[in-house]
Every structure is written in C-alpha cells, then in structure tokens.
LUMTOR-464571 format. One record per residue: x negated, y negated, z negated of N, C-alpha, C in turn; residue in one letter. Coordinates in pm, whole numbers, padded with zeros to 5 digits, always signed. Layout:
BEGIN
XYZXYZXYZa/...
! end
This chain:
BEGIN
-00599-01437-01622-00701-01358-01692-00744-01241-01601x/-00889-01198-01606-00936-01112-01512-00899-00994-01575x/-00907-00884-01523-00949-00772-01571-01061-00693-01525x/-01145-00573-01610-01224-00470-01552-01144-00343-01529x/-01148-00255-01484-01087-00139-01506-01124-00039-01369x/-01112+00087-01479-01158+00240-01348-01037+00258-01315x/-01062+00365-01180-00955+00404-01155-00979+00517-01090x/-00960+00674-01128-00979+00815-01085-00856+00865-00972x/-00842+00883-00867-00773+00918-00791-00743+01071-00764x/-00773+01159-00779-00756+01312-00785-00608+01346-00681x/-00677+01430-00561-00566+01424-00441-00629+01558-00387x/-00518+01638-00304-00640+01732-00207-00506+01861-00132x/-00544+01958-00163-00501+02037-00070-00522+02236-00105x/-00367+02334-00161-00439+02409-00156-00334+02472-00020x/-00396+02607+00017-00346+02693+00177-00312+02804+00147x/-00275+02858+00188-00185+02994+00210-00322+03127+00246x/-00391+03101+00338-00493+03136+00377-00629+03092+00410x/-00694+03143+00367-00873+03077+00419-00836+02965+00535x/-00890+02854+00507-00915+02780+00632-01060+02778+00674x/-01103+02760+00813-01222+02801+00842-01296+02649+00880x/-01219+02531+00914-01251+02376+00932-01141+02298+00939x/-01198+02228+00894-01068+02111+00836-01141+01948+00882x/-01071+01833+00904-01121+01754+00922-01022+01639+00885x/-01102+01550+00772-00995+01448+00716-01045+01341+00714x/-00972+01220+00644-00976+01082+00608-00910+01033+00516x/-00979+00956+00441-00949+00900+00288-00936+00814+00331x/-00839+00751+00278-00848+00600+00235-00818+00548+00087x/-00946+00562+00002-00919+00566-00119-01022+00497-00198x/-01036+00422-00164-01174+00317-00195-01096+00174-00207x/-01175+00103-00303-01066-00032-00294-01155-00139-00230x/-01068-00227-00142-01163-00321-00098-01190-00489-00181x/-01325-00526-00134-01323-00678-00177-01280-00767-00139x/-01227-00894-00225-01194-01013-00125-01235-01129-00229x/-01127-01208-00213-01113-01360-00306-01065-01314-00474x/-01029-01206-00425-00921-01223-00578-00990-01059-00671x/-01087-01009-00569-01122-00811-00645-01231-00797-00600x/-01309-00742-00701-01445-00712-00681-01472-00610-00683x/-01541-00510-00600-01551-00394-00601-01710-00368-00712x/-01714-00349-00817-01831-00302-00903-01906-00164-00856x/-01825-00061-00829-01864+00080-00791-01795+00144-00748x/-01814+00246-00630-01693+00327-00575-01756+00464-00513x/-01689+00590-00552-01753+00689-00460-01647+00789-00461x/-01611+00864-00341-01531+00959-00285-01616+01109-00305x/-01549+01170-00363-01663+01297-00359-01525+01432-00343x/-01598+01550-00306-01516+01661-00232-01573+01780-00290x/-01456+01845-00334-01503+01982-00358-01418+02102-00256x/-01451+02196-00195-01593+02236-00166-01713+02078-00121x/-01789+02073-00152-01871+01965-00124-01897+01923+00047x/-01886+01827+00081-01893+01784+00241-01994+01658+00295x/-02028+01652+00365-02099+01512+00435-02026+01422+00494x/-02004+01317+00446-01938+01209+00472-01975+01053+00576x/-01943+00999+00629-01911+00902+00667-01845+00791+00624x/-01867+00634+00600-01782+00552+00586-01729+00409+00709x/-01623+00393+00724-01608+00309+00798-01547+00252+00799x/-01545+00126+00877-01398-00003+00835-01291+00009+00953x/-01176+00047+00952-01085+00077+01053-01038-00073+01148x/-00968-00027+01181-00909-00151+01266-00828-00288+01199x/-00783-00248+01055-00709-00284+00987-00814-00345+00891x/-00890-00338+00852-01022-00366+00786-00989-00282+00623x/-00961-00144+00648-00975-00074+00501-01098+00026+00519x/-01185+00047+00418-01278+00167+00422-01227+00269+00426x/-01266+00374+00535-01222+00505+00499-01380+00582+00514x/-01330+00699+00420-01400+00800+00409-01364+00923+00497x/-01448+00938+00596-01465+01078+00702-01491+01183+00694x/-01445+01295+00645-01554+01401+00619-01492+01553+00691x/-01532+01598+00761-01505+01795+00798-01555+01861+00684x/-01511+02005+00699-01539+02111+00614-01546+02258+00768x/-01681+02284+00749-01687+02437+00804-01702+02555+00758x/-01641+02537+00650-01713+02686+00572-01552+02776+00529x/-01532+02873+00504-01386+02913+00469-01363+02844+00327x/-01207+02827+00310-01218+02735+00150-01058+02775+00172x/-00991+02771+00042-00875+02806-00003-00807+02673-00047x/-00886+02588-00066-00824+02465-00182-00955+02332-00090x/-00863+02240-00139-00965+02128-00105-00946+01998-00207x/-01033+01955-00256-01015+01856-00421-01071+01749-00355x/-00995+01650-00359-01082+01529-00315-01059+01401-00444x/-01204+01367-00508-01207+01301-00639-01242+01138-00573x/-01158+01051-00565-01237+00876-00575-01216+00809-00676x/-01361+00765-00694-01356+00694-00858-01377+00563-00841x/-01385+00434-00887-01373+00354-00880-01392+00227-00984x/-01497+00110-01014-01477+00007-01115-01417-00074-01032x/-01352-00171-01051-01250-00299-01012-01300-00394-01076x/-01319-00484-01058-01231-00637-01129-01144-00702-01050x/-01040-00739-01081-00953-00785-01029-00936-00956-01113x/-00849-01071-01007-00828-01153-01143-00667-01209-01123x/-00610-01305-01181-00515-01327-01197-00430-01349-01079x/-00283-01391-01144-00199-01389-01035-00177-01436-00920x/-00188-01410-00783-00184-01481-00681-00040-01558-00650x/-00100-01682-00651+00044-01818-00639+00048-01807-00511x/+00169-01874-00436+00209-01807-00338+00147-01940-00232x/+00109-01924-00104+00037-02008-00059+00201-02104+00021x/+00199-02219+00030+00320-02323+00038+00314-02396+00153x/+00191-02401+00218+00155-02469+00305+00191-02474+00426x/+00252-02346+00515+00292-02325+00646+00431-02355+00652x/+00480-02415+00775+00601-02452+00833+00686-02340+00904x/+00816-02346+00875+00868-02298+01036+00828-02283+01124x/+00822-02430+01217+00723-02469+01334+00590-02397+01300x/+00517-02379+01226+00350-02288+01201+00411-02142+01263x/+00531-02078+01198+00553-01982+01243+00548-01915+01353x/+00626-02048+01460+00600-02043+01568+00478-02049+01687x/+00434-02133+01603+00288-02147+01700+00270-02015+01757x/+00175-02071+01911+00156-01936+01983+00030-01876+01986x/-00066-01977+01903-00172-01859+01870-00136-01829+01771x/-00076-01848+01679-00085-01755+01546+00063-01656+01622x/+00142-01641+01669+00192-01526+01715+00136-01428+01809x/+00008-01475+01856-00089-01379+01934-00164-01298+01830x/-00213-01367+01690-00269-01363+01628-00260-01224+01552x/-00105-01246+01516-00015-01167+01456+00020-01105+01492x/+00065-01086+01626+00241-01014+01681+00223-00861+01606x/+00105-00758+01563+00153-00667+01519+00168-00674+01364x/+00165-00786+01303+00266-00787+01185+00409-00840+01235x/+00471-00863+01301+00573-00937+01354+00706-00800+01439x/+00588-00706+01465+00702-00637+01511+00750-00520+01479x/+00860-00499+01494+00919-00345+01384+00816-00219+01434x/+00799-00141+01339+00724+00006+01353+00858+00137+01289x/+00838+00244+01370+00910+00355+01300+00913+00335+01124x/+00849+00296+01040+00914+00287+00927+00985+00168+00877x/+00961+00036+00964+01037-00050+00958+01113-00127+01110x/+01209-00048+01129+01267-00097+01257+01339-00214+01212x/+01418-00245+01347+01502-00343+01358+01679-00292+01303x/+01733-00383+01268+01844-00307+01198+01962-00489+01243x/+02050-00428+01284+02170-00561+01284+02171-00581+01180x/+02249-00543+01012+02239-00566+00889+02189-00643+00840x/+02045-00608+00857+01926-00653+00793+01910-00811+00853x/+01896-00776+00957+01861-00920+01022+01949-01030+01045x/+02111-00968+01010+02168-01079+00983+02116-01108+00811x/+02105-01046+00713+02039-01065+00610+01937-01144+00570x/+01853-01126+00696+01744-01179+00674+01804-01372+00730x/+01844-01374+00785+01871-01474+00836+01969-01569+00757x/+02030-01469+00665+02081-01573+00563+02013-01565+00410x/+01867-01512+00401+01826-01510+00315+01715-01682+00359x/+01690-01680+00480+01620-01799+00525+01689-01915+00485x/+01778-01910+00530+01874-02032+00543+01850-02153+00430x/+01793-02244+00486+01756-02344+00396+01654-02338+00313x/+01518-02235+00329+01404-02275+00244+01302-02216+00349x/+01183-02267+00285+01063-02277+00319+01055-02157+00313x/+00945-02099+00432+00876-01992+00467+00854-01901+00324x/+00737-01995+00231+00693-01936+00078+00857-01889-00001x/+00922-01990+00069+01041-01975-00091+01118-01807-00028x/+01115-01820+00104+01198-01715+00192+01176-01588+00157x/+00959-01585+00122+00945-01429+00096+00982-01388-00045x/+00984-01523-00123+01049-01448-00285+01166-01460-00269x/+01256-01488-00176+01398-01421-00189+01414-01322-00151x/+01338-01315-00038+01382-01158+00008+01313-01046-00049x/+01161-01046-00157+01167-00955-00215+01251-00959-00338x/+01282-01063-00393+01386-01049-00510+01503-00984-00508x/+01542-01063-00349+01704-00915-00321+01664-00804-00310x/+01537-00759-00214+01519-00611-00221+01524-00550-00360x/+01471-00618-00458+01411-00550-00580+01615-00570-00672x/+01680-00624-00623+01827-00625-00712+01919-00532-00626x/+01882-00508-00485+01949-00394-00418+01897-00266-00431x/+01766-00199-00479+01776-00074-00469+01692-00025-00581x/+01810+00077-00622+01758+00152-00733+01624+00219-00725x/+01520+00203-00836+01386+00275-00800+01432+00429-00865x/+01396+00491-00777+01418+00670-00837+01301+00723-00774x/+01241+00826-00816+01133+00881-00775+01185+01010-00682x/+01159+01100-00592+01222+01167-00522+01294+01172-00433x/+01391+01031-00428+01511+00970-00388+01490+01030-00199x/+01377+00946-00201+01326+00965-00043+01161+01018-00022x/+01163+01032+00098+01024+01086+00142+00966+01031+00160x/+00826+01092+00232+00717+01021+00269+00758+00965+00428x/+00845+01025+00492+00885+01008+00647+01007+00902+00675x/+01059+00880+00548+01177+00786+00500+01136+00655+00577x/+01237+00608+00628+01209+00434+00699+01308+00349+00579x/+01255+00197+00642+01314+00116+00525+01478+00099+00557x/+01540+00151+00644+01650+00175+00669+01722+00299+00610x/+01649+00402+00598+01724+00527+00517+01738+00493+00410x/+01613+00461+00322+01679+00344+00183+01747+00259+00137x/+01764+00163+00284+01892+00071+00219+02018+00133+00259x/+02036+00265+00340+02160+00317+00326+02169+00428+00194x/+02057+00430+00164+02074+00538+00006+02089+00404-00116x/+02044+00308-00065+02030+00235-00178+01993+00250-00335x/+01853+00336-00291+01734+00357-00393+01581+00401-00319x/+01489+00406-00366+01361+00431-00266+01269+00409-00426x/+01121+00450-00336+01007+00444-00442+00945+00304-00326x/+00833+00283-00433+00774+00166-00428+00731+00115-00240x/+00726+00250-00182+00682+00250+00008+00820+00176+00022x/+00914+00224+00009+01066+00195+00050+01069+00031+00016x/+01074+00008-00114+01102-00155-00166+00985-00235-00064x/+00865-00198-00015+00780-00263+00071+00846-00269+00192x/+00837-00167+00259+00918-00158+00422+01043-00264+00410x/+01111-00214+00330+01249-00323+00327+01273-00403+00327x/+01130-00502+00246+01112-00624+00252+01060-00669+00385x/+00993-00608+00434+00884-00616+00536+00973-00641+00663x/+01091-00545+00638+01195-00540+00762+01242-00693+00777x/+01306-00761+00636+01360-00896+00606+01221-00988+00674x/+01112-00997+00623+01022-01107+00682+01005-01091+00827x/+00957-00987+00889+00939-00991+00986+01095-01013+01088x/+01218-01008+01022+01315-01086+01064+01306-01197+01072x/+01232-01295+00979+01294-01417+00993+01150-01411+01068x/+01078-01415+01128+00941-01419+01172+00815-01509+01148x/+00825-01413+00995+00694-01447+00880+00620-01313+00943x/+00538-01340+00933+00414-01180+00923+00364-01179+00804x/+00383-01043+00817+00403-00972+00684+00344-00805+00726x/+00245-00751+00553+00202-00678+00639+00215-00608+00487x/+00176-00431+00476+00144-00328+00406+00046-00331+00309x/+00055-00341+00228-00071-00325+00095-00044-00182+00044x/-00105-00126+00015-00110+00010-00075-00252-00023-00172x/-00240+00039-00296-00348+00053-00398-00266+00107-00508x/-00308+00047-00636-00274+00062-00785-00222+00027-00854x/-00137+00042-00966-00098-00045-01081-00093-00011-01165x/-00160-00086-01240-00193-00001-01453-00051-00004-01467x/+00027+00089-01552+00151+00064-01606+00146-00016-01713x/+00092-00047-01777+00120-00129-01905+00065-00268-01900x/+00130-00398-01906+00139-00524-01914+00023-00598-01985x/+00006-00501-02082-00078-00587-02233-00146-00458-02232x/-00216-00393-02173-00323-00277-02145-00440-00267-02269x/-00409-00160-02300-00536-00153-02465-00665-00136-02364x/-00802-00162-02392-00963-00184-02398-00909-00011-02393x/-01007+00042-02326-01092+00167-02363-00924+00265-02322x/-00831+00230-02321-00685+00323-02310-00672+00384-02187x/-00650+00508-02123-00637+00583-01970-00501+00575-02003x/-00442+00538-01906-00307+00563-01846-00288+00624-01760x/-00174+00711-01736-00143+00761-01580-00086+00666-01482x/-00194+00638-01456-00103+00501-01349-00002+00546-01245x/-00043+00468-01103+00066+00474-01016-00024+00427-00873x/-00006+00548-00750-00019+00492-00653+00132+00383-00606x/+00061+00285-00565+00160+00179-00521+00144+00104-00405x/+00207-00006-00374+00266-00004-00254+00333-00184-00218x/+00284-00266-00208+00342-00382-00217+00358-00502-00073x/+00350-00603-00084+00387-00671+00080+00258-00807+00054x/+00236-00881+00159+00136-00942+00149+00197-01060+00289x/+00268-01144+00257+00274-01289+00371+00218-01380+00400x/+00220-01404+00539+00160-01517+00573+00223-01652+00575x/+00185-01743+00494+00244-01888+00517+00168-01959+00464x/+00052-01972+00578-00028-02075+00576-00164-02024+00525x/-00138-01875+00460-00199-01801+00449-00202-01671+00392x/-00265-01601+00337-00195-01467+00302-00201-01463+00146x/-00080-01382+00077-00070-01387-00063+00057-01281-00070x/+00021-01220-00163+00063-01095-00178+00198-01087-00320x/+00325-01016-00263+00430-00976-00407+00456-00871-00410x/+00488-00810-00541+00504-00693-00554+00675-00654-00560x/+00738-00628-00448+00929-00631-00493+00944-00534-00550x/+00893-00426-00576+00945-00310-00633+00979-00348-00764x/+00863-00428-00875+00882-00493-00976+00947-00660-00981x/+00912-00713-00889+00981-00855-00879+00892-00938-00972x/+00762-00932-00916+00587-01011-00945+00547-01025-00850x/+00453-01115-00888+00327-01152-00823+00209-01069-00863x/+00170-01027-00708+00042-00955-00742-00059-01017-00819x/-00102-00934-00941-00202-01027-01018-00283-00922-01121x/-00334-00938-01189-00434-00876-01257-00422-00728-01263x/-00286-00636-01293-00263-00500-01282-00294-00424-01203x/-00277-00534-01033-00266-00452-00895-00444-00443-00850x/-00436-00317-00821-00554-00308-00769-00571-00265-00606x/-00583-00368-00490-00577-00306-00365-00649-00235-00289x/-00615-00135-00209-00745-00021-00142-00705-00075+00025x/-00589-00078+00059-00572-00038+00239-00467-00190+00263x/-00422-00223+00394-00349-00247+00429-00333-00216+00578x/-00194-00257+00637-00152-00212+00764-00010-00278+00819x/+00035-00213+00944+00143-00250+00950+00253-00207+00847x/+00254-00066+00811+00303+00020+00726+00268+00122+00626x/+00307+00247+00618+00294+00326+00538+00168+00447+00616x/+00204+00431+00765+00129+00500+00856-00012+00442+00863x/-00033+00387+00841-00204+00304+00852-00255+00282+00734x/-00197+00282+00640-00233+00349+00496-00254+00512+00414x/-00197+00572+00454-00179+00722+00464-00300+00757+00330x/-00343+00830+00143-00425+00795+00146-00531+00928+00173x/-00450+01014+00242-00527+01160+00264-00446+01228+00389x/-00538+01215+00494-00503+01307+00615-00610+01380+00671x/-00507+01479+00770-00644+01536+00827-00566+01620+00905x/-00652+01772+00998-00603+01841+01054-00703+01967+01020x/-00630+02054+01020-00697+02234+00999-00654+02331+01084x/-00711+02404+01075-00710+02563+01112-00679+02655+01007x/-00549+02729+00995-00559+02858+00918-00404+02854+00867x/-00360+02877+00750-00232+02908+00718-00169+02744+00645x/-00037+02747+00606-00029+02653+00600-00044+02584+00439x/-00041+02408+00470-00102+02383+00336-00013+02321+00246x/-00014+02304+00129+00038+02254+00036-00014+02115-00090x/+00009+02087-00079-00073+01931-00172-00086+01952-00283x/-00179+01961-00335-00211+01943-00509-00149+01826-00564x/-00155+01887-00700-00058+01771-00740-00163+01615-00773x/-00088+01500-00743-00173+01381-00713-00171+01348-00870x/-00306+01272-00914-00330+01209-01020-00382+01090-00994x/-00378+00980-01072-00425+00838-01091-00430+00818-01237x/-00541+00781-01281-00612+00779-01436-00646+00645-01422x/-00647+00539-01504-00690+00405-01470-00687+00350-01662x/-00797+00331-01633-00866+00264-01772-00923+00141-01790x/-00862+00051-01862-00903-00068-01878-01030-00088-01961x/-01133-00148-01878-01273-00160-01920-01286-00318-02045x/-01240-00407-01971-01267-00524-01986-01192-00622-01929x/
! end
C-alpha cells in the first residue's frame, strides 16, 4: 500500500556572538526513484538567503546557501510531500561469483571499503564470515541486519554523532546511524556493497489520515545483490511505505543533514524537529 505524507524538518543553529558569514549545505530534500515520488519540496532559511541546488557525487540534492549579514541564530525549515509505496522485497538474483566480478568491484569498490565510521574490525569480520556461511548474498544481508538489530540495545544518547560502528558494538547499544554502520561493517565484510541511506520514518504502523507525528530522522542500509534494495536493522524491516529517503553515501559523513562553516563565536544547534503527516 502507498502512502502520501508531509514531512517538516526544522534544524539550524544559534551562536554565542553575531556571526558576520556563514556558509552551509542541506541535505534535506527527498529524492525520486522506483519506489518515491517527490510531489513538492522546498528548503527555506531564516534570516532569509539565496540558494543553490545540486546533485552531489553520491546523487543526493543539496541545498547551498551563505549568509552575509550579522545574525545570532540560523533556522533552516524543509518541507516536503512524498509518496512513497510498499515494501521493498529483497532483490535474489546475484551470486557470490556476481560479487566478485571485476567490473562490478570497479563499479563499487567505494561501497566495499571501510570508512572512519565503519572500519575494519577482526571480530566483526570473523562475524561476518560466519554470518555468510552457507546462504545467498540476499539471505546474508537479512542475517546480518537481524543480528545487528538482536545485539544492540537502541538508546538514544548512548553514542554520538562521531561514534564509529565499532564504539557501538563495544557499548553494545547505538541509535539508528550505529545499527546502519554495523551492519554495513558485516556486508562489506563478506563483500556485498552496501551503502548509507538516511531520511524518515513515520512512527506509527497504522498512521491516522490528517495525524502529525513527531517522527524520526533515520538511518538505514541499502544492498547490492543483483541489485539495490534497502532494510531497515534498527527495526528488523523492510524498507517500505513508512521510510521516506533524502541522501545516501558511504556513511554518516556524506549524509550529514546540516553543515557548514562560520565566522564569529561559537555555535550551538537548535533543537531538531521532524513533523510528518499522513496525507493519503
């Protein structure tokens, strides 16, 4: 079943002192594909700014914008209609041997190889290697997000934004970035490519018409076997009608959904909101 639904993002920045220019990037727009339709989308800024849009290397829209004027606070609003539709089944088709192939490891290699938030770990990769053991590529990535999602406690706070998927499995709890990386660490062990999704998720299952929820920025994994199809381990699903996607990447770093650099004293983050209302 499809869904419609908004989704208000409210993110930004206040400072210690006047800043005199600032210069950032959103990534807070959701993109289209096979499975999400983008109906309407617009990034808007208070103090008000001139913007830019562009498709990165990774193929997510970002929004560009400086500020020259002095400003104390910086509000950055993206709003958003979706349709999204049902659950993505997991694609079955690629081999071992596919894995290997050497254009698709040219293709790939930077989903394939560890990044500062998901290194290489002995543990893990003996893990990963006995999470392979005896199934297919498809069956491999729902084991290994299923163990991630029965090994670590979700707690909010637990870890940071700078946290790798290794500090989590030695805390053995993380938020939704953590349950991604961790998995991410396991596939790209057994050498599936596997890559970063960040976007949305309505909290509620059976979502009332016309109801705002405080949703959830989120955070899920997306494999290749044979082609790409996306799970969510934090919950232990299939991405499907709830999830709404904006970015992907190798990690958490190429998703980021508000950066930038300034001049002046130092800054502090407003507190983040996500409002998401089921239209239809």
């Amino acid at each position: 079943m499809s869904w419609r639904v908004r989704v208000v993002h409210t993110t930004g920045y206040q400072y210690e002192a006047p800043v005199m220019q600032s210069y950032n990037e959103a990534r807070l727009t959701p993109r289209g594909d096979r499975r999400q339709n983008v109906v309407v989308s617009r990034v808007e800024t208070t103090p008000a700014t001139r913007a830019y849009r562009y498709t990165d290397y990774w193929g997510t829209e970002v929004t560009s914008f400086d500020l020259h004027a002095p400003h104390k606070e910086l509000q950055v609003v993206a709003s958003s209609v979706v349709e999204t539709s049902d659950l993505i089944e997991p694609v079955t088709t690629g081999t071992w041997a596919d894995m290997r192939e050497e254009n698709l490891l040219d293709r790939y290699t930077e989903f394939l190889e560890p990044t500062r938030y998901t290194p290489r770990n002995r543990e893990l990769l003996s893990k990963a290697r006995e999470l392979k053991k005896g199934k297919t590529p498809s069956e491999a990535v729902l084991a290994a997000s299923q163990w991630v999602s029965e090994q670590l406690k979700y707690q909010a706070g637990s870890t940071g934004v700078h946290s790798s998927a290794v500090d989590a499995w030695h805390e053995r709890k993380g938020v939704c970035q953590d349950f991604a990386h961790l998995t991410l660490v396991l596939l790209r062990g057994m050498g599936i490519p596997a890559r970063y999704v960040s976007g949305y998720l309505h909290t509620k299952k059976d979502g009332a018409l016309r109801e705002t929820v405080r949703g959830e920025s989120h955070a899920w994994i997306e494999a290749w076997t044979g082609g790409w199809w996306g799970y969510d381990p934090t919950n232990a699903m299939p991405v499907g009608p709830r999830h709404i996607w904006v970015a992907l990447g190798r990690d958490y770093a190429d998703v980021a959904p508000l950066k930038g650099i300034y001049s002046g004293g130092a800054a502090t983050a407003l507190e983040v909101t996500v409002d998401i209302t089921r239209l239809a």
